[in-house]
N, C-alpha and C positions, 0 to 999 in steps of 0.2 A: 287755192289757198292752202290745202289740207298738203299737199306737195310741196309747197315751198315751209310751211311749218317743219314740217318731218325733214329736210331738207336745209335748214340751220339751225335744226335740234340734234341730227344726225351730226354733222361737223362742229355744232360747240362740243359734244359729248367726246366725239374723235381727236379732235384739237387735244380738250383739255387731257385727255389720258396719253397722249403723246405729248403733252408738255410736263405731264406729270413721272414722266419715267427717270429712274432716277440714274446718273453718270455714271459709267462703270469707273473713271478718273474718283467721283467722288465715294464709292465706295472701297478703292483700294486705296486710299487715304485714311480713311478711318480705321478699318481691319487689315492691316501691316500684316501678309504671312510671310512665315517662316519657311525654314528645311525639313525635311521630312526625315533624315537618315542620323545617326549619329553610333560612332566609333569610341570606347572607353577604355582607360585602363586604368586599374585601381591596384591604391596598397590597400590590404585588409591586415586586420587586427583581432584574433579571436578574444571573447570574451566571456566570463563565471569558465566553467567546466574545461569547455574550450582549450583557454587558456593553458591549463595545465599541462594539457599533451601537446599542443604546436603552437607558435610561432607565427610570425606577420605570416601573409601568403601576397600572392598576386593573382591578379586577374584580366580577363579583356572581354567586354563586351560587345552588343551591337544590339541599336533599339531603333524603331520604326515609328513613328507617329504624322497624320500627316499636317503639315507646314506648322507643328507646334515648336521649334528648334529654333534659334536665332536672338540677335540682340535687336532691342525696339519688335518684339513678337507682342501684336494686339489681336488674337483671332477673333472670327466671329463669337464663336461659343470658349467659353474658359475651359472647360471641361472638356475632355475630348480621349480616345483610347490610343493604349501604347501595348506596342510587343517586344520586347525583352528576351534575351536568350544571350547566355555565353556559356565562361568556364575560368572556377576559380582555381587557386591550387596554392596549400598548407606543408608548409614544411615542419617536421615533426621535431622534437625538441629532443633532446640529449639530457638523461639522468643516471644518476648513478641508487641501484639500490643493491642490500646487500651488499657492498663491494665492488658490486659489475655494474659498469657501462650497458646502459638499454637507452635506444636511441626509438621514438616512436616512427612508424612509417608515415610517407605522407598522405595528404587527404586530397583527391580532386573532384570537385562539385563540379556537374553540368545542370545546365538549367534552361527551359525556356518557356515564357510565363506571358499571358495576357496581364492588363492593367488598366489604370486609369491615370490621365497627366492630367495639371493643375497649372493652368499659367496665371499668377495669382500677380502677378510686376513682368510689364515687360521684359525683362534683361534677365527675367529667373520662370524654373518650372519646377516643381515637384513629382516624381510620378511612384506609385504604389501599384506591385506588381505581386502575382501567386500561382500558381500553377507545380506542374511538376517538377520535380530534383531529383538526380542519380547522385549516388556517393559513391567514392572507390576507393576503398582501403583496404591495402594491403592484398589487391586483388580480390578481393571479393567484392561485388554493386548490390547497393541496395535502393530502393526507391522508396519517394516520399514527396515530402510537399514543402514547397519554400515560400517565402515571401521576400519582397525589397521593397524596401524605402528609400527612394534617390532622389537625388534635388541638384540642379544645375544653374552657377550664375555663370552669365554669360559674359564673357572677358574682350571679346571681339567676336564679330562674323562666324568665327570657325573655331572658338574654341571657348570651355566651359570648364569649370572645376565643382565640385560642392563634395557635398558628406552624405554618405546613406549605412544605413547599418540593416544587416541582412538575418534572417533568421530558417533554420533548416529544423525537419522534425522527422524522424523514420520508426518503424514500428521497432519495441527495444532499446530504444536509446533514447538519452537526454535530449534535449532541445540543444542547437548548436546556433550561438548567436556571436555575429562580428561585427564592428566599425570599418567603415571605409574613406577616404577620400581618394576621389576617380577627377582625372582630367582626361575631359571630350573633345574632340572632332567631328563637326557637325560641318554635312554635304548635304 
């Protein structure tokens, strides 16, 4: 008796934990990933101090996160990390003082920064990045610390636009802060 007990105790318990597992169909239904990669290029817009010596700039990126990228993106977790790294570049503006024409040189920022993305609507994410910054003016680098703030709606499968504005700090010098709006290519 004590065998056949243990015996359809042992198979209800088996049964039921093998009926209880759950579809991998029905969990990739619910949490929709995304693409992992994505390719940027932005106009920038200096702004305060900035402003005075250059001009828009351009730039292009390239950000990692994984399967947070894409339109109908429901991850498991909202929260998730991003790495971030490119290169911007400021063209210097044209003044006249004194009399004379002085043209400033230009600015090129490298960057490459861990972060945090926020899929807070499918078809959009946020992400908030810091790490380190090189600046090069005029031939001379100096190093420092940047931060971004980017945000991406997603327009189809493969491509995204939004606004971020960027912020740069080196020992010496003011705070350097710009607007952007970047359109992406997400692979």
């Amino acid at each position: 008796m004590k065998n056949i007990s243990f015996l359809l105790l042992f198979s209800f318990l088996t049964g039921t934990g093998l009926l209880a597992q759950k579809n991998s169909d029905t969990l990739s239904a619910h949490y929709a990933k995304g693409k992992s990669q994505t390719i940027a290029f932005g106009l920038y817009a200096p702004l305060g101090i900035f402003s005075k010596s250059h001009i828009a700039g351009a730039g292009i990126d390239y950000s990692w996160s994984h399967h947070k990228f894409g339109r109908n993106v429901s991850p498991a977790k909202p929260i998730g990390f991003i790495v971030n790294g490119g290169v911007n570049y400021y063209y210097g503006k044209k003044i006249t003082t004194a009399g004379y024409d002085f043209r400033y040189g230009g600015y090129l920022n490298l960057y490459a920064m861990p972060g945090i993305i926020y899929n807070p609507l499918k078809n959009a994410n946020v992400a908030l990045t810091a790490g380190p910054s090189l600046d090069i003016y005029k031939g001379s680098a100096n190093a420092g610390i940047g931060i971004n703030l980017f945000s991406n709606y997603f327009l189809s499968e493969n491509i995204a636009v939004g606004p971020g504005i960027i912020y740069r700090k080196h020992a010496n010098t003011d705070a350097l802060w710009a607007v952007t709006i970047r359109a992406s290519y997400i692979f």
